[in-house]
PDBQT receptor file of N, H, CA, C and O in Angstrom, charges set to zero:
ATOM      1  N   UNK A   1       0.817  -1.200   0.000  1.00  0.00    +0.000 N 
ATOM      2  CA  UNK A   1       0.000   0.000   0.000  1.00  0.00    +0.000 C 
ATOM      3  C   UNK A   1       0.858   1.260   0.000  1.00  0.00    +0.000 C 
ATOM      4  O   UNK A   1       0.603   2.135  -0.828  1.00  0.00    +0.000 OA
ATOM      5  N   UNK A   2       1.783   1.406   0.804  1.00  0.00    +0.000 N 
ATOM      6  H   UNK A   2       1.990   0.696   1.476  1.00  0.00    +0.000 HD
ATOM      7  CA  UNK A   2       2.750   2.404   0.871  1.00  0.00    +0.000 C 
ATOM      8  C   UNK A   2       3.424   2.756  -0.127  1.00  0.00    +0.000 C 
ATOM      9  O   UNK A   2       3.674   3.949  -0.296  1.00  0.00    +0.000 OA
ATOM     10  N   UNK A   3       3.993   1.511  -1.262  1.00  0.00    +0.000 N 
ATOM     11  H   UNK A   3       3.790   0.541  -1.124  1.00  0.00    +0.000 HD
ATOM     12  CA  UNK A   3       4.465   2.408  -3.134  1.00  0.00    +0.000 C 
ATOM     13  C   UNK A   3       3.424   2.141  -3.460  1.00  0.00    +0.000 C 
ATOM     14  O   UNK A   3       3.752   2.017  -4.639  1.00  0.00    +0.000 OA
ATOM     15  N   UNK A   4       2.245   1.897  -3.475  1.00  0.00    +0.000 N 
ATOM     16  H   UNK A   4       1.978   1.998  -2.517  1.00  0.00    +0.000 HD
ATOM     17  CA  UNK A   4       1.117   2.358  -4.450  1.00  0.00    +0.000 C 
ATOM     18  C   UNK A   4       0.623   3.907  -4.182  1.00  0.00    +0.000 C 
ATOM     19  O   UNK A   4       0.284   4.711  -5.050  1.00  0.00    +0.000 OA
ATOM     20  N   UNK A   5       0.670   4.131  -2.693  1.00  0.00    +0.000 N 
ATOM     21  H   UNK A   5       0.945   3.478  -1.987  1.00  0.00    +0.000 HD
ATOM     22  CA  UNK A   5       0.329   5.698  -1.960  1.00  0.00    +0.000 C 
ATOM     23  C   UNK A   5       1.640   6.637  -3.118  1.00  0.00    +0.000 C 
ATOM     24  O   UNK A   5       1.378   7.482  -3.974  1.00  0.00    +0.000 OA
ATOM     25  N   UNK A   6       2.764   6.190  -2.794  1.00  0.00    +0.000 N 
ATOM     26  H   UNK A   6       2.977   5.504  -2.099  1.00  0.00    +0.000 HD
ATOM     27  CA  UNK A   6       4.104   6.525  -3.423  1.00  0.00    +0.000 C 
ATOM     28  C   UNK A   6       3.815   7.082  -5.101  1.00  0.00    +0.000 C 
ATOM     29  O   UNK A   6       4.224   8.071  -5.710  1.00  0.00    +0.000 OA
ATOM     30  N   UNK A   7       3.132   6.215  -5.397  1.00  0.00    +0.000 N 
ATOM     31  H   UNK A   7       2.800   5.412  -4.902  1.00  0.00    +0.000 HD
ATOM     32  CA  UNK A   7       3.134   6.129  -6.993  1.00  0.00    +0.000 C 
ATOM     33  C   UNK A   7       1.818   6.810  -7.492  1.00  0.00    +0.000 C 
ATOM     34  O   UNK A   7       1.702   7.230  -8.643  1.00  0.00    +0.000 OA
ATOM     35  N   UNK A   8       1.015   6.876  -6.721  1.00  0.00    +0.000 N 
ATOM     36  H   UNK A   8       1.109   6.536  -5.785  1.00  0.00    +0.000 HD
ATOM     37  CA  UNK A   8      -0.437   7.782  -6.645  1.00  0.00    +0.000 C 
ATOM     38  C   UNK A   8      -0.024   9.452  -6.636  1.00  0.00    +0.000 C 
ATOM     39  O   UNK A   8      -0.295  10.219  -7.560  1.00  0.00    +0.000 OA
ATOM     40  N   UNK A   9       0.822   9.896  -5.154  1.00  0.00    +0.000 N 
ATOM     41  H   UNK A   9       1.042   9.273  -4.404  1.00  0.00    +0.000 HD
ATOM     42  CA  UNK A   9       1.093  10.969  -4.561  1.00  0.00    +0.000 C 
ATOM     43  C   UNK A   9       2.158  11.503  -5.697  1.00  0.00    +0.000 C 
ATOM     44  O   UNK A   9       2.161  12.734  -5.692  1.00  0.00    +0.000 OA
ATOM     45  N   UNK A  10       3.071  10.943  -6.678  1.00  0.00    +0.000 N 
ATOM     46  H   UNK A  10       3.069   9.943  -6.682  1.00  0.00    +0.000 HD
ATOM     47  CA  UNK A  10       3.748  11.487  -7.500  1.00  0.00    +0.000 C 
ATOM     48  C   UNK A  10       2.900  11.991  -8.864  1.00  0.00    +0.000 C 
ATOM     49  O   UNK A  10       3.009  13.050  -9.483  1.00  0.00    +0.000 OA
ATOM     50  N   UNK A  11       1.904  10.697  -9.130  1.00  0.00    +0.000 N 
ATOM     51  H   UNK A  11       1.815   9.838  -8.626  1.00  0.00    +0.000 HD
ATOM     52  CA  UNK A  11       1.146  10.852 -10.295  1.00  0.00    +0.000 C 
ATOM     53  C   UNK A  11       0.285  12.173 -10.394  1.00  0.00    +0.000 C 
ATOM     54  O   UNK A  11       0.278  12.888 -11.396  1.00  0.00    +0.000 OA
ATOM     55  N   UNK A  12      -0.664  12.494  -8.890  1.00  0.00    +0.000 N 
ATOM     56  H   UNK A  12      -0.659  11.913  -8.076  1.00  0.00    +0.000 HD
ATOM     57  CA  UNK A  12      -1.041  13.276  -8.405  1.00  0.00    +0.000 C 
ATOM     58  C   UNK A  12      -0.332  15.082  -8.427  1.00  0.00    +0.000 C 
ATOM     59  O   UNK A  12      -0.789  16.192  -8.698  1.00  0.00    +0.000 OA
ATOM     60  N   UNK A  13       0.492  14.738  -8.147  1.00  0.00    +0.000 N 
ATOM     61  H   UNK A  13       0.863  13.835  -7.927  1.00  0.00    +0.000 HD
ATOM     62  CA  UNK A  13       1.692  15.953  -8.254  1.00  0.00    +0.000 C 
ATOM     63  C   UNK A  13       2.017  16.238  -9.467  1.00  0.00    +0.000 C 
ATOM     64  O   UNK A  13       2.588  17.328  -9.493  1.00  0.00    +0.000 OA
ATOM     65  N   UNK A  14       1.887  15.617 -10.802  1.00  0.00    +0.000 N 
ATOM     66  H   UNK A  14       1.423  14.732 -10.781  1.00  0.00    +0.000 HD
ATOM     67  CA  UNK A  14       1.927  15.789 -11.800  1.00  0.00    +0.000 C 
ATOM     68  C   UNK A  14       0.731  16.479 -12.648  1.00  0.00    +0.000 C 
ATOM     69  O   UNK A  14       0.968  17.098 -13.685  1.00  0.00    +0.000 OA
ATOM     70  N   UNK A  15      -0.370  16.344 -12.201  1.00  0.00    +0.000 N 
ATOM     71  H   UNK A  15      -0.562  15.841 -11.359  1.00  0.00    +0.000 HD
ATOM     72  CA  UNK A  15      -1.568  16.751 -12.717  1.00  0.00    +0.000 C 
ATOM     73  C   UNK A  15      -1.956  17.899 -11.622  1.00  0.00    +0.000 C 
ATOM     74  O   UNK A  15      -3.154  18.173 -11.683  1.00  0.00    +0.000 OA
ATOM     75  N   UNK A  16      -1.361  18.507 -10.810  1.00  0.00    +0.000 N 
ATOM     76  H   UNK A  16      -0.387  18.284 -10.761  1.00  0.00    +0.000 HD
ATOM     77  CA  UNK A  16      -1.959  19.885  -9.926  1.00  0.00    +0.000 C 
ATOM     78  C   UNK A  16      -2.729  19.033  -8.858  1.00  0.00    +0.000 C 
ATOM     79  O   UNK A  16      -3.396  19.809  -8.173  1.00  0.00    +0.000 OA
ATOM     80  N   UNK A  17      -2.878  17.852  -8.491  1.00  0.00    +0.000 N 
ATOM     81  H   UNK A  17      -2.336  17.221  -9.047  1.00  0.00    +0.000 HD
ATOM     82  CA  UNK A  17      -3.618  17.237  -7.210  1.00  0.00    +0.000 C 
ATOM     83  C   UNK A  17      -2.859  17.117  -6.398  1.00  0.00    +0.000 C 
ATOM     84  O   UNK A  17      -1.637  17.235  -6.307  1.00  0.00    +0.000 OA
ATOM     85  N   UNK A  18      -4.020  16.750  -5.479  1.00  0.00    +0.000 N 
ATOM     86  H   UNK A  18      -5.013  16.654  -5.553  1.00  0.00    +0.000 HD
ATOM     87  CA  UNK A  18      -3.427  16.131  -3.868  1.00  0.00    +0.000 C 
ATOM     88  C   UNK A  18      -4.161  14.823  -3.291  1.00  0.00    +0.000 C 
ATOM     89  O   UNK A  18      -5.286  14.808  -2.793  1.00  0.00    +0.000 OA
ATOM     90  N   UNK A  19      -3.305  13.738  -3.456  1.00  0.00    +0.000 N 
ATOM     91  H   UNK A  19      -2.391  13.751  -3.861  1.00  0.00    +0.000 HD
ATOM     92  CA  UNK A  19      -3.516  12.561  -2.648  1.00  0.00    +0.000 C 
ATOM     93  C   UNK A  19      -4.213  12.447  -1.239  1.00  0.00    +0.000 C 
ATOM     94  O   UNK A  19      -3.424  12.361  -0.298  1.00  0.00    +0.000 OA
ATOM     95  N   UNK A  20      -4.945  12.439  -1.071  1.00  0.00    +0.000 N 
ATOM     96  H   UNK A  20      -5.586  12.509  -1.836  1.00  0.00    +0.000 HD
ATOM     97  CA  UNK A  20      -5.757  12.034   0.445  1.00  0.00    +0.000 C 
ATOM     98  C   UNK A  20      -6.156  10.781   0.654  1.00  0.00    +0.000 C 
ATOM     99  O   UNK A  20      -7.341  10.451   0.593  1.00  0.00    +0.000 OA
ATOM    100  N   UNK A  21      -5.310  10.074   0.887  1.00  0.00    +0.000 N 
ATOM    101  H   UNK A  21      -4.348  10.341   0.937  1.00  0.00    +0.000 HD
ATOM    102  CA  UNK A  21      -5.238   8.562   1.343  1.00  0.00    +0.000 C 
ATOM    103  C   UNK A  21      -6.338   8.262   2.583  1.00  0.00    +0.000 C 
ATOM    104  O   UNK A  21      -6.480   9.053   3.516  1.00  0.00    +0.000 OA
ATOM    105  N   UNK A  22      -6.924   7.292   2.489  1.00  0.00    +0.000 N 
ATOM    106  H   UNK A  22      -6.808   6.649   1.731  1.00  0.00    +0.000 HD
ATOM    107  CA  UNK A  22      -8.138   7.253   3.750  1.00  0.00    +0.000 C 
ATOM    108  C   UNK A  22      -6.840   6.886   4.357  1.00  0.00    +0.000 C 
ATOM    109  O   UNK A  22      -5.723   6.536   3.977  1.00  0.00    +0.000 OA
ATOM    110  N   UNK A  23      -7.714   7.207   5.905  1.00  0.00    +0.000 N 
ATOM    111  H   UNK A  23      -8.622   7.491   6.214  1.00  0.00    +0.000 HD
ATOM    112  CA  UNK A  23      -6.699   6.538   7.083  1.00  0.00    +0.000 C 
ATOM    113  C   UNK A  23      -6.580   5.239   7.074  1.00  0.00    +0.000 C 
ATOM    114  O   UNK A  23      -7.561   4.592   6.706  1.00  0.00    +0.000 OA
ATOM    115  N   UNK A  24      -5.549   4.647   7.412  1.00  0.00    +0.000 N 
ATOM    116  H   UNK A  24      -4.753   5.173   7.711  1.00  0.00    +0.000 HD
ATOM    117  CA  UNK A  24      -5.176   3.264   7.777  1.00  0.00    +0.000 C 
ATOM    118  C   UNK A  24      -6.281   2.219   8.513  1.00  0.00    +0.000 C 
ATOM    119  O   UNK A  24      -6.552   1.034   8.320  1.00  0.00    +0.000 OA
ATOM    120  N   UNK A  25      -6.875   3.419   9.614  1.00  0.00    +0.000 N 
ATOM    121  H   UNK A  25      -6.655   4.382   9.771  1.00  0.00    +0.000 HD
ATOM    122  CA  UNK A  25      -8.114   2.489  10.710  1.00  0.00    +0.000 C 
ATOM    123  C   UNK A  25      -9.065   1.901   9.703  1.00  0.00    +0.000 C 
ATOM    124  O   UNK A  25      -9.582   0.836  10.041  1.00  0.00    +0.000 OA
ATOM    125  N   UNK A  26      -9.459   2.493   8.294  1.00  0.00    +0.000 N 
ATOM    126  H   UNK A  26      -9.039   3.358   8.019  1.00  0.00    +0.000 HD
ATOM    127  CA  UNK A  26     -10.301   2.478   7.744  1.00  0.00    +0.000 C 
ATOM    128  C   UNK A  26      -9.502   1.448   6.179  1.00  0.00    +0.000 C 
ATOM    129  O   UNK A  26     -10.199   1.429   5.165  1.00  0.00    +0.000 OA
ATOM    130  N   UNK A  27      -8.677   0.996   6.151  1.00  0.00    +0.000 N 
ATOM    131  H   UNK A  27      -8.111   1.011   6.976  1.00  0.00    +0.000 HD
ATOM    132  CA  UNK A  27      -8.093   0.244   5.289  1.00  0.00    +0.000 C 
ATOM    133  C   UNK A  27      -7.978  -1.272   4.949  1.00  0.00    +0.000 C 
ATOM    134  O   UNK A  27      -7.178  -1.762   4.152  1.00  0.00    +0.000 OA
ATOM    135  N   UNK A  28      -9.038  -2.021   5.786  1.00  0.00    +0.000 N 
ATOM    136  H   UNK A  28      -9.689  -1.623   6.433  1.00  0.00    +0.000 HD
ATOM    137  CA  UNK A  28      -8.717  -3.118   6.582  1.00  0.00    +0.000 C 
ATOM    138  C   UNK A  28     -10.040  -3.668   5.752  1.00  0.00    +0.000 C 
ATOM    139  O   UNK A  28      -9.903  -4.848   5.429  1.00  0.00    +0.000 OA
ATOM    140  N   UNK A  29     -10.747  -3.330   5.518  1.00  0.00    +0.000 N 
ATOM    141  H   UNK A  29     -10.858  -2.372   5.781  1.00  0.00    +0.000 HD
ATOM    142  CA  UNK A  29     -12.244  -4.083   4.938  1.00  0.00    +0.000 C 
ATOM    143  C   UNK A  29     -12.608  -3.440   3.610  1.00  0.00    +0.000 C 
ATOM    144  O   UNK A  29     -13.199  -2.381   3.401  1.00  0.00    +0.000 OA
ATOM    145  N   UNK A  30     -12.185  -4.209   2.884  1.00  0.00    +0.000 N 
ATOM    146  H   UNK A  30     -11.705  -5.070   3.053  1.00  0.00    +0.000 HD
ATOM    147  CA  UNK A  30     -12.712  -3.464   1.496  1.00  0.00    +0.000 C 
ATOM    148  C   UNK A  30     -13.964  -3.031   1.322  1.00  0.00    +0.000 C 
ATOM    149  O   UNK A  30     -14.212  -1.907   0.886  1.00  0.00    +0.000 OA
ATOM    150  N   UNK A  31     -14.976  -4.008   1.695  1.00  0.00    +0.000 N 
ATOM    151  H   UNK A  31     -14.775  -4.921   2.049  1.00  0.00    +0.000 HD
ATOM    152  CA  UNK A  31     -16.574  -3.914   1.487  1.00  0.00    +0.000 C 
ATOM    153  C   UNK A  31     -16.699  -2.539   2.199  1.00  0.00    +0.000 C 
ATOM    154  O   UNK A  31     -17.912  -2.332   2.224  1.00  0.00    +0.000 OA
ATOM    155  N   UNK A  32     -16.262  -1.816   2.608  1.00  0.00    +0.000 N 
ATOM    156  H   UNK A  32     -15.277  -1.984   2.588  1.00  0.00    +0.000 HD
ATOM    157  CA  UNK A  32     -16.152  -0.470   3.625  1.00  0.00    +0.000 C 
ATOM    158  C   UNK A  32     -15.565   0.956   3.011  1.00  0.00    +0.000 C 
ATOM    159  O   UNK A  32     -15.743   2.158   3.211  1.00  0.00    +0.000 OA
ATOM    160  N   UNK A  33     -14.682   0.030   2.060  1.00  0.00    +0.000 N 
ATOM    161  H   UNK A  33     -14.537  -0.946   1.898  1.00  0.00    +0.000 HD
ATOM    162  CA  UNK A  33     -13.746   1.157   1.076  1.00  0.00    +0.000 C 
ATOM    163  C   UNK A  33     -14.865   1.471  -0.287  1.00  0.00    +0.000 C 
ATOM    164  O   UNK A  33     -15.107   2.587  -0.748  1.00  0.00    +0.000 OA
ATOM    165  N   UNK A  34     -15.495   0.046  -0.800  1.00  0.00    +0.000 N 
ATOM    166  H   UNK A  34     -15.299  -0.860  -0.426  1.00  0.00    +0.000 HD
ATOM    167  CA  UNK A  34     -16.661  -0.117  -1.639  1.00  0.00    +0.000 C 
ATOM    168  C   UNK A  34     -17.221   0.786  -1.403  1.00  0.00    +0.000 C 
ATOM    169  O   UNK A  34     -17.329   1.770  -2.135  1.00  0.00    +0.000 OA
ATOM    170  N   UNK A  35     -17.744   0.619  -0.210  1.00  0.00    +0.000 N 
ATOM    171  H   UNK A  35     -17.656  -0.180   0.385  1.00  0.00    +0.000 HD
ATOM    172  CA  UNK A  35     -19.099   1.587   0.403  1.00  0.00    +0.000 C 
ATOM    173  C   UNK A  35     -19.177   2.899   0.195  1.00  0.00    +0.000 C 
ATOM    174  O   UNK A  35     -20.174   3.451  -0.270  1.00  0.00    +0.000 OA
ATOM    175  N   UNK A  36     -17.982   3.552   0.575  1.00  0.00    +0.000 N 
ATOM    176  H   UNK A  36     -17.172   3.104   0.953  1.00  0.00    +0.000 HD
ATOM    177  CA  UNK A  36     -17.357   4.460   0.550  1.00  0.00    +0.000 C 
ATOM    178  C   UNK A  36     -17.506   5.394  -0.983  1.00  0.00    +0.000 C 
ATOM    179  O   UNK A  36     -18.031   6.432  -1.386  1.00  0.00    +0.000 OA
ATOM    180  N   UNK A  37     -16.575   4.130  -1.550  1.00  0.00    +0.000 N 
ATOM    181  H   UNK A  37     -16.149   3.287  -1.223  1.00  0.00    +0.000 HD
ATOM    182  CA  UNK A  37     -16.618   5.166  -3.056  1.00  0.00    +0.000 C 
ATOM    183  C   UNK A  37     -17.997   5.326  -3.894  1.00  0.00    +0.000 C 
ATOM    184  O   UNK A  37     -18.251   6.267  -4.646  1.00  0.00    +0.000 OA
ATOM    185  N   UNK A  38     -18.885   4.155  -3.598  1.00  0.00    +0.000 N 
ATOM    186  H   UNK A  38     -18.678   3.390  -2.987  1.00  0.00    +0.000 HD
ATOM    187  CA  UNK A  38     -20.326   4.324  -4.122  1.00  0.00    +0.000 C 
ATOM    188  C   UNK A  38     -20.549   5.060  -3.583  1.00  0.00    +0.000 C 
ATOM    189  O   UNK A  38     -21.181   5.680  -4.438  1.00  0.00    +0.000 OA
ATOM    190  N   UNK A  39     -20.629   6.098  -2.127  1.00  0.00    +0.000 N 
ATOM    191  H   UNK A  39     -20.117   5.595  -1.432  1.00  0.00    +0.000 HD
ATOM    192  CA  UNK A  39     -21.622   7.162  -1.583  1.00  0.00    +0.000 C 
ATOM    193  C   UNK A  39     -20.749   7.987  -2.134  1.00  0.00    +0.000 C 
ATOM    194  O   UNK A  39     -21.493   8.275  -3.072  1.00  0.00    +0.000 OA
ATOM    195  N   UNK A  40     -19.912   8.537  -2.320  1.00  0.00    +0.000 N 
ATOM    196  H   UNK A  40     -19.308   8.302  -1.558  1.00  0.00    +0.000 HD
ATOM    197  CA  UNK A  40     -19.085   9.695  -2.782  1.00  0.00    +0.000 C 
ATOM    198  C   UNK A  40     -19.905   9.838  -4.553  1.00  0.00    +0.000 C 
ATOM    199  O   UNK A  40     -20.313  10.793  -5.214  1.00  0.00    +0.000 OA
ATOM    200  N   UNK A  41     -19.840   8.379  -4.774  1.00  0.00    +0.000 N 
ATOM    201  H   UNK A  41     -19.508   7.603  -4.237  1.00  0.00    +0.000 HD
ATOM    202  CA  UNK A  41     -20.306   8.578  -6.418  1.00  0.00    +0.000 C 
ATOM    203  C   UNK A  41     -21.144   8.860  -6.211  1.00  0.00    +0.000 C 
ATOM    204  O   UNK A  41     -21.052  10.086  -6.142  1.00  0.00    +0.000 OA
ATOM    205  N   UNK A  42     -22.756   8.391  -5.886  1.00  0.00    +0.000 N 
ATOM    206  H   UNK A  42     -22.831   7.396  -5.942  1.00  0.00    +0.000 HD
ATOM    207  CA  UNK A  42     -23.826   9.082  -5.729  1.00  0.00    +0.000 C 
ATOM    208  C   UNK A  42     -24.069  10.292  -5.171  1.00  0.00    +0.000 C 
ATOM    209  O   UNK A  42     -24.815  11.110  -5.708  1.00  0.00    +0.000 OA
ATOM    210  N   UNK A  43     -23.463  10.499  -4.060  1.00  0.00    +0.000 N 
ATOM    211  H   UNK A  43     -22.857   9.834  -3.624  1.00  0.00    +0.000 HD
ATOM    212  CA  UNK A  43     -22.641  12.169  -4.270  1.00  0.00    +0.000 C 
ATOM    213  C   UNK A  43     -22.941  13.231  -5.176  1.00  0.00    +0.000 C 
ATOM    214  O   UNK A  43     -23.601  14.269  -5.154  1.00  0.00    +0.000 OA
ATOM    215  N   UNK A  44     -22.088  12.486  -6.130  1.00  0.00    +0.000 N 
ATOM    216  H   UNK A  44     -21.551  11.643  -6.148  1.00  0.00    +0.000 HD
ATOM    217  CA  UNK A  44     -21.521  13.637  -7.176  1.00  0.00    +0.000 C 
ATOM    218  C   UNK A  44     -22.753  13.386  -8.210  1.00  0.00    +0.000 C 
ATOM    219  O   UNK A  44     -22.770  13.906  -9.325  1.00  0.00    +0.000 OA
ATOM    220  N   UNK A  45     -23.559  12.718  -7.827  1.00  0.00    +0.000 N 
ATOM    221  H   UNK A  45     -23.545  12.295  -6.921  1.00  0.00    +0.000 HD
ATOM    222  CA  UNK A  45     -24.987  11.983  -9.451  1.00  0.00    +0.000 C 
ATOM    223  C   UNK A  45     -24.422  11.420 -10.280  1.00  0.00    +0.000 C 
ATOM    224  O   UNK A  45     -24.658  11.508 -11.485  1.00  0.00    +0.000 OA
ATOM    225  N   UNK A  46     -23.263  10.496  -9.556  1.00  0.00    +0.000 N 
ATOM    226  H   UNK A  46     -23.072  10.424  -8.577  1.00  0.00    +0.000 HD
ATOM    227  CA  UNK A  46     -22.768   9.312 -11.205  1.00  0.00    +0.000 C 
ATOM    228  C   UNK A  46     -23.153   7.773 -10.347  1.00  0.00    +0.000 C 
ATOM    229  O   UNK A  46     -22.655   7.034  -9.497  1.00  0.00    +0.000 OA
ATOM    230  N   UNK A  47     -24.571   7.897 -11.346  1.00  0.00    +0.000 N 
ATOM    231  H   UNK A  47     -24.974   8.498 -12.036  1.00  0.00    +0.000 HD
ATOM    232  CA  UNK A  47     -24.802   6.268 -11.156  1.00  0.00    +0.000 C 
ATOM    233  C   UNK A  47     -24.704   5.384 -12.179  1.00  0.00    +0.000 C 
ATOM    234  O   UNK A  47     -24.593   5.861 -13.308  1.00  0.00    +0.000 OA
ATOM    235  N   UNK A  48     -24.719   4.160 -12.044  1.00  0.00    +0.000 N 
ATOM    236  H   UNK A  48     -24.809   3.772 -11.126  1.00  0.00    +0.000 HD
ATOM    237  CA  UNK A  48     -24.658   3.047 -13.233  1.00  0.00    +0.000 C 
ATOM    238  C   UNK A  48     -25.930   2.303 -13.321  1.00  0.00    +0.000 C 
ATOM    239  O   UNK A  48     -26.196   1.500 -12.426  1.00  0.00    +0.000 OA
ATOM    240  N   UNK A  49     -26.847   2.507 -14.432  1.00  0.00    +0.000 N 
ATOM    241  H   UNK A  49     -26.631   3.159 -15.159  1.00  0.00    +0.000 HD
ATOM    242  CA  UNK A  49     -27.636   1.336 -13.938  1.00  0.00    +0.000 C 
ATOM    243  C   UNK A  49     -27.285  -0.396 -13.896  1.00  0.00    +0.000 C 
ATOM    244  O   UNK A  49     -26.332  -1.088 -14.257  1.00  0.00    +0.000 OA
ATOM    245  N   UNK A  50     -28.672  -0.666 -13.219  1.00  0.00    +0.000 N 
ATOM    246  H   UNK A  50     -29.446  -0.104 -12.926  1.00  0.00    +0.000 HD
ATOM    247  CA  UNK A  50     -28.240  -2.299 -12.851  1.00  0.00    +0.000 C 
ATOM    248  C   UNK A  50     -27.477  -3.204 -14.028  1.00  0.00    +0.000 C 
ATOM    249  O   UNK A  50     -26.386  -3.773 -13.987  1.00  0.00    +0.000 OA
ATOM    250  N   UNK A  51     -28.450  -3.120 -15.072  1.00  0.00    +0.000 N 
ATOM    251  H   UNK A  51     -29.336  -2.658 -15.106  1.00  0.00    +0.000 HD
ATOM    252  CA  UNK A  51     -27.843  -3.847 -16.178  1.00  0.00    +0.000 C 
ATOM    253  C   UNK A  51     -26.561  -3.404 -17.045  1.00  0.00    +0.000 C 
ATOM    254  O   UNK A  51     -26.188  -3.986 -18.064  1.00  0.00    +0.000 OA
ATOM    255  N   UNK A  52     -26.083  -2.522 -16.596  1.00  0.00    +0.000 N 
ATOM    256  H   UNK A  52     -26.387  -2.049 -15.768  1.00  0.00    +0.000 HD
ATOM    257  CA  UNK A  52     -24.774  -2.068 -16.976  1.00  0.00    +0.000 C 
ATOM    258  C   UNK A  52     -23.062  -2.165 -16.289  1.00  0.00    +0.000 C 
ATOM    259  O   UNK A  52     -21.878  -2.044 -16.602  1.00  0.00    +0.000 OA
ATOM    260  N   UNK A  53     -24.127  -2.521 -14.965  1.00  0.00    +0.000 N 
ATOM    261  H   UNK A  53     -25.089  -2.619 -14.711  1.00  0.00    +0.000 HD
ATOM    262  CA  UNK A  53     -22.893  -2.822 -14.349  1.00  0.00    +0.000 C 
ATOM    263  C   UNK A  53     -22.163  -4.283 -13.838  1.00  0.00    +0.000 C 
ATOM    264  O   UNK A  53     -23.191  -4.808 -13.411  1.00  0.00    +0.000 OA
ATOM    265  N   UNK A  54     -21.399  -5.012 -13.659  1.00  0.00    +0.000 N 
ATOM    266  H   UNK A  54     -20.564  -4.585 -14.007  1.00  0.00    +0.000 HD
ATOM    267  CA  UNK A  54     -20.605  -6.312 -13.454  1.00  0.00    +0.000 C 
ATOM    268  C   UNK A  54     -20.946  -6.752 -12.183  1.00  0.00    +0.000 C 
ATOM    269  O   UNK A  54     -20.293  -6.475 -11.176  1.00  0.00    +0.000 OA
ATOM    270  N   UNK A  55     -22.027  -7.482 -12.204  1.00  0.00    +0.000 N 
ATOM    271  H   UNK A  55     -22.557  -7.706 -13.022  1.00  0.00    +0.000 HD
ATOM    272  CA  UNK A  55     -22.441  -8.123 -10.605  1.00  0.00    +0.000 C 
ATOM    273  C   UNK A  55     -22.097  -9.541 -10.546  1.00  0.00    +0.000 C 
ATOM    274  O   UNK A  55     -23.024 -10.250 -10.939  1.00  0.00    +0.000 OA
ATOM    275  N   UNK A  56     -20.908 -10.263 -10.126  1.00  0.00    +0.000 N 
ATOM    276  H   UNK A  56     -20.156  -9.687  -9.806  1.00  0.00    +0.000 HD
ATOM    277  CA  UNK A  56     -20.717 -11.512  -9.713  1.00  0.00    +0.000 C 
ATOM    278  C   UNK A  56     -20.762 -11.655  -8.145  1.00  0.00    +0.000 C 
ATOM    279  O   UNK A  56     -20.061 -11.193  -7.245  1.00  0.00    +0.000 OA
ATOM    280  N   UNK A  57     -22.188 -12.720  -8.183  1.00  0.00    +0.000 N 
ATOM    281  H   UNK A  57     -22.757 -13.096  -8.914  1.00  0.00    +0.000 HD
ATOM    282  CA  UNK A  57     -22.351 -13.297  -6.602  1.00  0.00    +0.000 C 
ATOM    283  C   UNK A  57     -21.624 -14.381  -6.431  1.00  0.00    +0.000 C 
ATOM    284  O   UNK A  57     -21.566 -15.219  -7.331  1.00  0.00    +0.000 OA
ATOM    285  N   UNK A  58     -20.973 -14.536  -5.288  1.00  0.00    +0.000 N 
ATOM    286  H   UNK A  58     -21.020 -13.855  -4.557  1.00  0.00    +0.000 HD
ATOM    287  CA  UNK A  58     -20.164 -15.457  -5.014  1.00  0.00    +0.000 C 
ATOM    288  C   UNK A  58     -21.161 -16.076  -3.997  1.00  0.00    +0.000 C 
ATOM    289  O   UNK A  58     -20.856 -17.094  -3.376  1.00  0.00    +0.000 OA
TER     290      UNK A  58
């Protein structure tokens, strides 16, 4: 995680951004990180509908 942060935070610096890495406490459960970026997307009004998007149930 730390050279991917590495390799983000340079890429970032190249295009005028800034990297804001979630905290670590919060790094541990993906289904949480998921969660996460779907409410931010709906957020912003970018949804996918159902049939467009890649649903494999395990």
């Amino acid at each position: 995680n730390q050279r991917l942060q590495e390799m983000l935070r340079t890429m970032c610096g190249a295009r005028g951004a800034e990297l804001c890495p979630i905290d670590e406490r919060y790094c541990q459960d993906n289904g949480a990180m998921i969660a996460q970026a779907g409410w931010e997307m709906l957020r912003a009004g970018q949804t996918t509908p159902v049939d467009q998007s890649g649903i494999t149930q395990r």
